[in-house]
PyMOL commands that place a pseudoatom at each C-alpha (Angstrom):
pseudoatom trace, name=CA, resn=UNK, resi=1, chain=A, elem=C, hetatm=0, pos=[24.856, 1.889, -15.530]
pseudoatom trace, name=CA, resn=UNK, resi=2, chain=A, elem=C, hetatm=0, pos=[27.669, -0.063, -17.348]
pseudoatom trace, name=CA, resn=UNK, resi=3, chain=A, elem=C, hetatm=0, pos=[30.199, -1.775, -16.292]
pseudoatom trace, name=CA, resn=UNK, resi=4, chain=A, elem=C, hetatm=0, pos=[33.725, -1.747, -18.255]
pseudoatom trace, name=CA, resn=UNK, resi=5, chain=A, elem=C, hetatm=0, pos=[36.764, -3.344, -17.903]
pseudoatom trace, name=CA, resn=UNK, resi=6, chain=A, elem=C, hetatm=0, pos=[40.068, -2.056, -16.563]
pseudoatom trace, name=CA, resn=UNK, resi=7, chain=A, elem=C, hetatm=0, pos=[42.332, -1.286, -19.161]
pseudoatom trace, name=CA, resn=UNK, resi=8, chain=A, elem=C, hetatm=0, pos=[45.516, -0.429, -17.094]
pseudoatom trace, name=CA, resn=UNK, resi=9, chain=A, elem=C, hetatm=0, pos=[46.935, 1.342, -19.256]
pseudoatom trace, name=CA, resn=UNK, resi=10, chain=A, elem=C, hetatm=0, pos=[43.690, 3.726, -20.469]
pseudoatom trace, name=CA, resn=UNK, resi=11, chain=A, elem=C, hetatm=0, pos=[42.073, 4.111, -17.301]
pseudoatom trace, name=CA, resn=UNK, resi=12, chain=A, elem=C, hetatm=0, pos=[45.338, 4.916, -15.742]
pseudoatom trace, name=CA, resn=UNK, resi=13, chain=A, elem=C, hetatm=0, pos=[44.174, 8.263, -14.038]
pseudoatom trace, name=CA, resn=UNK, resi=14, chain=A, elem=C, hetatm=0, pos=[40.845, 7.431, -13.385]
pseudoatom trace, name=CA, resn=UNK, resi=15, chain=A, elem=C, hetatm=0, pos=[41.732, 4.062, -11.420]
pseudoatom trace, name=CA, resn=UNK, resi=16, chain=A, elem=C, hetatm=0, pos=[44.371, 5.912, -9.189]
pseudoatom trace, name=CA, resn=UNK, resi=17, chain=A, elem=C, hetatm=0, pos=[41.828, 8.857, -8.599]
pseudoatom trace, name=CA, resn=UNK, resi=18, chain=A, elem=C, hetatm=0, pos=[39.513, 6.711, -7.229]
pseudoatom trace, name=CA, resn=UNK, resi=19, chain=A, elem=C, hetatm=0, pos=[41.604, 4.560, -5.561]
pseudoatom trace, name=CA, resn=UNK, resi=20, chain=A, elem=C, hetatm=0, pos=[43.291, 7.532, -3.661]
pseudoatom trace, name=CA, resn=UNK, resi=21, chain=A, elem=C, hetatm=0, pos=[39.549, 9.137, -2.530]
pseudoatom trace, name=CA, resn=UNK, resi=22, chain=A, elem=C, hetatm=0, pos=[38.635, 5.421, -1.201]
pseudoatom trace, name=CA, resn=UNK, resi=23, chain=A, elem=C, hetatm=0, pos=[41.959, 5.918, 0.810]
pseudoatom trace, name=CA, resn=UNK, resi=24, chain=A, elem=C, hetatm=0, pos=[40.810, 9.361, 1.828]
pseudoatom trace, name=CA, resn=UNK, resi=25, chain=A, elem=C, hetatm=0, pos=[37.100, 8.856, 2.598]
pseudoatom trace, name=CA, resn=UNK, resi=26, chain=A, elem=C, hetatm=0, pos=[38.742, 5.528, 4.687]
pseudoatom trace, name=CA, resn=UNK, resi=27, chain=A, elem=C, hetatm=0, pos=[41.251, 7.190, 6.512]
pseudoatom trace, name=CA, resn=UNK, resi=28, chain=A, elem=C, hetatm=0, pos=[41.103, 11.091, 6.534]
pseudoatom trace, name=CA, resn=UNK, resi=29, chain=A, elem=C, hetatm=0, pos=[44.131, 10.852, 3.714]
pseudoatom trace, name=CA, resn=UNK, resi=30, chain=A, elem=C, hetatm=0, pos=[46.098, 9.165, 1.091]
pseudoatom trace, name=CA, resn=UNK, resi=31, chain=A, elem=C, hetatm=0, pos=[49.238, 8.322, 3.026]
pseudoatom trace, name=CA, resn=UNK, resi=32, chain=A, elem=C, hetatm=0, pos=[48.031, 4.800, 3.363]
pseudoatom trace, name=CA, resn=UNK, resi=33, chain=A, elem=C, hetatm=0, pos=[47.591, 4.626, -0.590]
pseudoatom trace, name=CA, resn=UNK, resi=34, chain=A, elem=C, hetatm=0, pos=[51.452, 4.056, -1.096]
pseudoatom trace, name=CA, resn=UNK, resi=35, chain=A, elem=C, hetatm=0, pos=[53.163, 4.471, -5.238]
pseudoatom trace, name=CA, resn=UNK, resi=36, chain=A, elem=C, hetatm=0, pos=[51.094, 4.807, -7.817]
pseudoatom trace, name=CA, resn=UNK, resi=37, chain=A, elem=C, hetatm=0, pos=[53.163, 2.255, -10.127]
pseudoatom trace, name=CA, resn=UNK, resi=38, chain=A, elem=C, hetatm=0, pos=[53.067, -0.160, -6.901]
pseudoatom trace, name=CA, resn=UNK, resi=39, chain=A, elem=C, hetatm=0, pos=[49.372, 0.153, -7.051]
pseudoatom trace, name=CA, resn=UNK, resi=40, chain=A, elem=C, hetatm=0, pos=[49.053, -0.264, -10.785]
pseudoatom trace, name=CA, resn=UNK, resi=41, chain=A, elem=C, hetatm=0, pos=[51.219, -3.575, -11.492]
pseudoatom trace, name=CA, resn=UNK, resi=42, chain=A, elem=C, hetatm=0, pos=[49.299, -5.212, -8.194]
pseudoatom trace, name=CA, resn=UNK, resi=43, chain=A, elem=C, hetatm=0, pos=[45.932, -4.211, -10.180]
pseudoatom trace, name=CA, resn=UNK, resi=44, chain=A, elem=C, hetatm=0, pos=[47.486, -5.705, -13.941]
pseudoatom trace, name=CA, resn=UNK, resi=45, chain=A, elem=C, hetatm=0, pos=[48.138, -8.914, -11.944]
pseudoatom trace, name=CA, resn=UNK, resi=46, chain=A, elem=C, hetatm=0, pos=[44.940, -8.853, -10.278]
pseudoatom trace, name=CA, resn=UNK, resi=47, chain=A, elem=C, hetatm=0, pos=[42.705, -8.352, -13.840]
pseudoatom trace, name=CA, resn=UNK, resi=48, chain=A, elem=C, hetatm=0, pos=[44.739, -11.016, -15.540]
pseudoatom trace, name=CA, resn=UNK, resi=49, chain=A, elem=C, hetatm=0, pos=[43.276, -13.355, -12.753]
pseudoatom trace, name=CA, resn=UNK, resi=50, chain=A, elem=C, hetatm=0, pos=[39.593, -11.585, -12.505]
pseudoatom trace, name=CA, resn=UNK, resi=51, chain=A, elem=C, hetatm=0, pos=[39.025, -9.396, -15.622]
pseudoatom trace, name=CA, resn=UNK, resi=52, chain=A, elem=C, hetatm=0, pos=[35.304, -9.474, -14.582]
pseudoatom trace, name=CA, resn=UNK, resi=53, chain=A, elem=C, hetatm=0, pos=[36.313, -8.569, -11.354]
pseudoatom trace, name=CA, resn=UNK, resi=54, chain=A, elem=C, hetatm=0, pos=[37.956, -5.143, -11.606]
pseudoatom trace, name=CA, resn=UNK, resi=55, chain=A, elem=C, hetatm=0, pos=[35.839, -2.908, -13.570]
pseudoatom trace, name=CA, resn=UNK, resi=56, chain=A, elem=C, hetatm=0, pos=[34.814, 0.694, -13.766]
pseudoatom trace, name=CA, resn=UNK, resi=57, chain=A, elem=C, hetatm=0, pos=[30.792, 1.700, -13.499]
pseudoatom trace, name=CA, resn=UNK, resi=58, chain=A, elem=C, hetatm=0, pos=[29.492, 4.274, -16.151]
pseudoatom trace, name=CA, resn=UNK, resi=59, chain=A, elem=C, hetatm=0, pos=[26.885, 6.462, -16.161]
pseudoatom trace, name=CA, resn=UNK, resi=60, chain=A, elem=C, hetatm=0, pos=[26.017, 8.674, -18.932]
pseudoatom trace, name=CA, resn=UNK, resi=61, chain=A, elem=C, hetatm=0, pos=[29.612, 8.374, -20.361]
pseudoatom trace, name=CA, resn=UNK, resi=62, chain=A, elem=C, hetatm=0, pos=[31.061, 9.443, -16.977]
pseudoatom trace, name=CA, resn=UNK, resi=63, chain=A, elem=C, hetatm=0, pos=[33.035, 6.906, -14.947]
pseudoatom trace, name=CA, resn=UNK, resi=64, chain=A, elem=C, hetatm=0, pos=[31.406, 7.080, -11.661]
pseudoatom trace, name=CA, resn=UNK, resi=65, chain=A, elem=C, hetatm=0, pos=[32.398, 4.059, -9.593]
pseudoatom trace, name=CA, resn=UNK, resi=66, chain=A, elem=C, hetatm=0, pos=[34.653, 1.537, -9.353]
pseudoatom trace, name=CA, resn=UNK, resi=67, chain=A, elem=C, hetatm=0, pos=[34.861, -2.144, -8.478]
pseudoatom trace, name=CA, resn=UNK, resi=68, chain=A, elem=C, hetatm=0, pos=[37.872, -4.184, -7.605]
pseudoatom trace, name=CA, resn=UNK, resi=69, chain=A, elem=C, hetatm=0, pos=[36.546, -8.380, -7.336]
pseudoatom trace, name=CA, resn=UNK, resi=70, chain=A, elem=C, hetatm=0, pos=[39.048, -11.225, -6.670]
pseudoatom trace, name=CA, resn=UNK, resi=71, chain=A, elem=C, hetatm=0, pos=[38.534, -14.819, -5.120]
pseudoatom trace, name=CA, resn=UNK, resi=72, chain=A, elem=C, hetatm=0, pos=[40.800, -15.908, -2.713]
pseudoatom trace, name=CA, resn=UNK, resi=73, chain=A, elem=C, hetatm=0, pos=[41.740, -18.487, 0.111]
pseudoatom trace, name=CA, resn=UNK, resi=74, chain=A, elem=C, hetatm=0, pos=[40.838, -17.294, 3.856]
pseudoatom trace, name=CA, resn=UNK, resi=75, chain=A, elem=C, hetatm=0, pos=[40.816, -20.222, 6.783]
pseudoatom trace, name=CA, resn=UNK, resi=76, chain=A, elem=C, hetatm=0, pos=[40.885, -22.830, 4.261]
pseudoatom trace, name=CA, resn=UNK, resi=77, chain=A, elem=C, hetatm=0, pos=[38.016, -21.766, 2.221]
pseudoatom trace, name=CA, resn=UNK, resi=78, chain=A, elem=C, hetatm=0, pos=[37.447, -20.251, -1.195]
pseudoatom trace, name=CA, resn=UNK, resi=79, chain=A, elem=C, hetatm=0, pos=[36.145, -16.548, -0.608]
pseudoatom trace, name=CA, resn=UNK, resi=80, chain=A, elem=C, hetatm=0, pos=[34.868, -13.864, -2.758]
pseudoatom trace, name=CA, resn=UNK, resi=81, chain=A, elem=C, hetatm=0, pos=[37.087, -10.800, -1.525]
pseudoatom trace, name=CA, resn=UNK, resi=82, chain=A, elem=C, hetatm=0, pos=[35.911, -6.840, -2.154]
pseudoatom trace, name=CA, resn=UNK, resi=83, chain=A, elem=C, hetatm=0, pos=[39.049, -5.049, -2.513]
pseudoatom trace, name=CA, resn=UNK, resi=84, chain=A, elem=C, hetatm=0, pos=[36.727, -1.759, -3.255]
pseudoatom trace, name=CA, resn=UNK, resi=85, chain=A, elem=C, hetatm=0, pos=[33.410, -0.480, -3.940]
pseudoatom trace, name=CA, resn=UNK, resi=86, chain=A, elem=C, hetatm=0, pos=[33.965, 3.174, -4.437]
pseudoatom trace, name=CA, resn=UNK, resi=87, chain=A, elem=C, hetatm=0, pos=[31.819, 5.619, -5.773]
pseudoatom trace, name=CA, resn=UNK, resi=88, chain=A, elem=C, hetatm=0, pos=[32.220, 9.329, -6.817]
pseudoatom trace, name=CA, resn=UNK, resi=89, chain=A, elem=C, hetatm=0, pos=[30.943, 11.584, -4.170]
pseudoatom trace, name=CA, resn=UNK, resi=90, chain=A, elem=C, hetatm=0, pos=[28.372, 12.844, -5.645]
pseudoatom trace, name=CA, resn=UNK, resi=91, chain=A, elem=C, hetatm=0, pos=[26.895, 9.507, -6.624]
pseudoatom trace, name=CA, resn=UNK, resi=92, chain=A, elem=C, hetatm=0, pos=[26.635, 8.202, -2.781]
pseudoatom trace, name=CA, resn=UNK, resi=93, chain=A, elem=C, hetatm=0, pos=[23.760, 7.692, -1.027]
pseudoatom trace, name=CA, resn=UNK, resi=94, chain=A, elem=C, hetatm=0, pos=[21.530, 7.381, -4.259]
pseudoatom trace, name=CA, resn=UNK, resi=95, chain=A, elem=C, hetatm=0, pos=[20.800, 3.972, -4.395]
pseudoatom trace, name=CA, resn=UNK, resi=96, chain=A, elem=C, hetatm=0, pos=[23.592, 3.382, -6.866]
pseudoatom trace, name=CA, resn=UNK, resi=97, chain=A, elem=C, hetatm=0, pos=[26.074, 0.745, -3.736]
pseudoatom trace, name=CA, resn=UNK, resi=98, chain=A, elem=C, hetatm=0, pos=[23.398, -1.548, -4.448]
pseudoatom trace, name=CA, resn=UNK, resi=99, chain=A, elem=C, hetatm=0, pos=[23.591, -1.850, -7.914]
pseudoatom trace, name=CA, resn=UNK, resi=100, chain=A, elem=C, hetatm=0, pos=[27.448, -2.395, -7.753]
pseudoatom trace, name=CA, resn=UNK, resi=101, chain=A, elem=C, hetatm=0, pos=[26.233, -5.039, -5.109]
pseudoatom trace, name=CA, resn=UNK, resi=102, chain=A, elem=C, hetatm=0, pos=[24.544, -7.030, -7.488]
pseudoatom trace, name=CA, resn=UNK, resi=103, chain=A, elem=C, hetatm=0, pos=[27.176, -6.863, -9.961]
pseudoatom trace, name=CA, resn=UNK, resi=104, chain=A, elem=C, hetatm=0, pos=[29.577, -8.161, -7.136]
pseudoatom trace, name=CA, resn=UNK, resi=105, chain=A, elem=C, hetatm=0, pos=[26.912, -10.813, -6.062]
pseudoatom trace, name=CA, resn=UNK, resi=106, chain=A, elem=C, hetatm=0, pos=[26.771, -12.021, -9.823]
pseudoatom trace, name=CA, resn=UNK, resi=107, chain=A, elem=C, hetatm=0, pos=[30.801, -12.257, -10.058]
pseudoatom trace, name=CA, resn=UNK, resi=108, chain=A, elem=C, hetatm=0, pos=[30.995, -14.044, -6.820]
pseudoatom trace, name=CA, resn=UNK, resi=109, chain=A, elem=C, hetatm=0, pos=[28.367, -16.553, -8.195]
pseudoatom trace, name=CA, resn=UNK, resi=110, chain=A, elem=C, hetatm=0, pos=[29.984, -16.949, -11.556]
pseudoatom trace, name=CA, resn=UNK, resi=111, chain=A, elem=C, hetatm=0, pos=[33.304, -17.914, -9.322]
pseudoatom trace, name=CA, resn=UNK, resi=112, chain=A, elem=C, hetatm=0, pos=[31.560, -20.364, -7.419]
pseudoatom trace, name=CA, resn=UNK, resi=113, chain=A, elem=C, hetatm=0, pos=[31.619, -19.363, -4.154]
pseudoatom trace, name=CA, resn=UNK, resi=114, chain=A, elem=C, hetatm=0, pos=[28.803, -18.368, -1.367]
pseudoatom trace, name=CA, resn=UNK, resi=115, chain=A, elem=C, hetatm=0, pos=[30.775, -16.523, 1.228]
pseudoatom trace, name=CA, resn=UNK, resi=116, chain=A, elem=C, hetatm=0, pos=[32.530, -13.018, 0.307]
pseudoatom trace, name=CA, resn=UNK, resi=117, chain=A, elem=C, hetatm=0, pos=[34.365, -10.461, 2.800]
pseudoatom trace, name=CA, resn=UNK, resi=118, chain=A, elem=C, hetatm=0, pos=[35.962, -7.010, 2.703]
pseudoatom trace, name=CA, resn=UNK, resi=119, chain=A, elem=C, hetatm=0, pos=[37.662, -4.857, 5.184]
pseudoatom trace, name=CA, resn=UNK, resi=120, chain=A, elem=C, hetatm=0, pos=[36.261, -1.681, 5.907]
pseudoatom trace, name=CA, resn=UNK, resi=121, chain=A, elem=C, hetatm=0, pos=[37.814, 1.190, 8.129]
pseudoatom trace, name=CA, resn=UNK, resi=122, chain=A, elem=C, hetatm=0, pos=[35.486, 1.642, 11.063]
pseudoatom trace, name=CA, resn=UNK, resi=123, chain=A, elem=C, hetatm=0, pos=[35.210, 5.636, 10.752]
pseudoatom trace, name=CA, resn=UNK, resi=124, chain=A, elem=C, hetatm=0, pos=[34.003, 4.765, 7.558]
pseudoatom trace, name=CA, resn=UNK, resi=125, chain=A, elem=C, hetatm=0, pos=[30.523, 4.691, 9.324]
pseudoatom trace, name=CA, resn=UNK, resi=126, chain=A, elem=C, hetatm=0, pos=[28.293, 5.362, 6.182]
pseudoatom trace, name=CA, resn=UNK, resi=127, chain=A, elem=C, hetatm=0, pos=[30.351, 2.006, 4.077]
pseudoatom trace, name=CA, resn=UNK, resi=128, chain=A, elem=C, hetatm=0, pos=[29.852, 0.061, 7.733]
pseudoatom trace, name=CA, resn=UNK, resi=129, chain=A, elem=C, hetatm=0, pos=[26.193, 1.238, 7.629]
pseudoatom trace, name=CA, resn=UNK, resi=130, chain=A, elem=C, hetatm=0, pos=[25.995, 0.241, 4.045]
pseudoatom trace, name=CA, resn=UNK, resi=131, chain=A, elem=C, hetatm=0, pos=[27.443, -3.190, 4.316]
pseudoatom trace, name=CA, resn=UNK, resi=132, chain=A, elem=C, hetatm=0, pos=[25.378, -3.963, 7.373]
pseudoatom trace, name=CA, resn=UNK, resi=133, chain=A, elem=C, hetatm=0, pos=[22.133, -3.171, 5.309]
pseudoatom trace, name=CA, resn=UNK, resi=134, chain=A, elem=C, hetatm=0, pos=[23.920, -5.661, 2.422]
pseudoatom trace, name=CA, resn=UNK, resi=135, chain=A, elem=C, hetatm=0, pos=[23.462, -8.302, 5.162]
pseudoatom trace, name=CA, resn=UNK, resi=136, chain=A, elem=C, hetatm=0, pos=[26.785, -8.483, 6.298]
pseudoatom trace, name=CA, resn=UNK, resi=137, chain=A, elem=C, hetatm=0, pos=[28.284, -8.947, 9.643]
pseudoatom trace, name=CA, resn=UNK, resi=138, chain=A, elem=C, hetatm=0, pos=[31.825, -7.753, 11.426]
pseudoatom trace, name=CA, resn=UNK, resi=139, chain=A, elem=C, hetatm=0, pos=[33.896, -10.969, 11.819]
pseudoatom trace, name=CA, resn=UNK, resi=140, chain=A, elem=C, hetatm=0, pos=[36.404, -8.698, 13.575]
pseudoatom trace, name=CA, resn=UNK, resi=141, chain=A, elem=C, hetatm=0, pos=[39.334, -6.230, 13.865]
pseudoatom trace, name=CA, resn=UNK, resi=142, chain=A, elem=C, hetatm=0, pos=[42.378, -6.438, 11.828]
pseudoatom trace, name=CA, resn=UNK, resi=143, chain=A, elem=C, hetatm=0, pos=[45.346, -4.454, 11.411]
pseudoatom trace, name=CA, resn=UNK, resi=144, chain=A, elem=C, hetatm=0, pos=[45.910, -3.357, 14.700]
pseudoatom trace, name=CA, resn=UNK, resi=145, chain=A, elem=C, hetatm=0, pos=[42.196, -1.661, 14.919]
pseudoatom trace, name=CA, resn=UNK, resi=146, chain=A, elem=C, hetatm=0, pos=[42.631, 0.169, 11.397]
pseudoatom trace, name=CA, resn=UNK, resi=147, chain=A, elem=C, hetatm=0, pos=[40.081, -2.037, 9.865]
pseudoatom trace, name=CA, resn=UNK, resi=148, chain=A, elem=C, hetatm=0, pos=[37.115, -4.402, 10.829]
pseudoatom trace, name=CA, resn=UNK, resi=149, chain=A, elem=C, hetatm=0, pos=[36.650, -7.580, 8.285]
pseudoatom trace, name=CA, resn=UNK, resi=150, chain=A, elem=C, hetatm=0, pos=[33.047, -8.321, 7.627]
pseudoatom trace, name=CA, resn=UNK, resi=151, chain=A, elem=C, hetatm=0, pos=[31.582, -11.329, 5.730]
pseudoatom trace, name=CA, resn=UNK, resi=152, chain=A, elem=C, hetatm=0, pos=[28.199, -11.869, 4.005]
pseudoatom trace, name=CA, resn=UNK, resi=153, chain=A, elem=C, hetatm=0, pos=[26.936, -15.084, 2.000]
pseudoatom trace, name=CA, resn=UNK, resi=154, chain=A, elem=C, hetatm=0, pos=[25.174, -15.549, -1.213]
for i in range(1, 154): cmd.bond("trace and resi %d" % i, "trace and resi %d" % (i + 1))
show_as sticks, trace
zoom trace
């Protein structure tokens, strides 16, 4: 597998395709996803500050994954923060989550920081299942139940 770079403007479709089935496996739709141009200037901003961060996985010269990296502050502390791990249907449950894992683990390292979280929706029970074998733990709900946070360490 490879991991490239988001190039807004190139990987236009791709990003927002993927980004709209995370919404969808999540949440039973896309309603949640909001505009597409909304989506696309927060992701520019969020690649000037983390190009390593938000990249697309490729396999075979397919894009098959996606991974969206930033560090941020939470409680006073410098956290690694998932925004997504997403993977093409057809691609779960194959072993392939724990390779994007690693790459997340070595981005998190390279930023200097040994505690990361994400927010997962809890119908989501295969990404809580997932997570949980990762080594990470629910911290709690959020968003008035829509989401649990969850935190593992380097």
């Amino acid at each position: 597998m490879k991991f490239e770079e988001i190039d807004v403007k190139k990987h236009r479709d791709t990003v927002v395709e993927f980004r709209k089935d995370s919404f969808y496996v999540s949440f039973g739709d896309t309603a949640g996803f909001g505009e597409e141009e909304e989506y696309l200037h927060w992701l520019g901003e969020k690649i000037s500050a983390f190009p390593k961060g938000f990249v697309l996985v490729e396999k075979e010269r397919k894009y098959i994954g996606q991974l969206e990296l930033t560090v941020r502050e939470f409680e006073g502390n410098d956290i690694g923060y998932v925004n997504l791990y997403y993977l093409i249907p057809e691609m779960r449950g194959k072993g392939r989550g724990k390779e994007l894992h690693r790459y997340a683990m070595q981005f998190f390292e390279n930023n200097k920081v040994s505690e990361y979280h994400l927010r997962v929706s809890p119908s989501n029970t295969a990404a809580v299942k997932f997570y949980r074998k990762m080594g990470m733990e629910e911290v709690g709900s959020e968003v008035e139940g829509k989401v649990i946070r969850m935190k593992g360490y380097l």
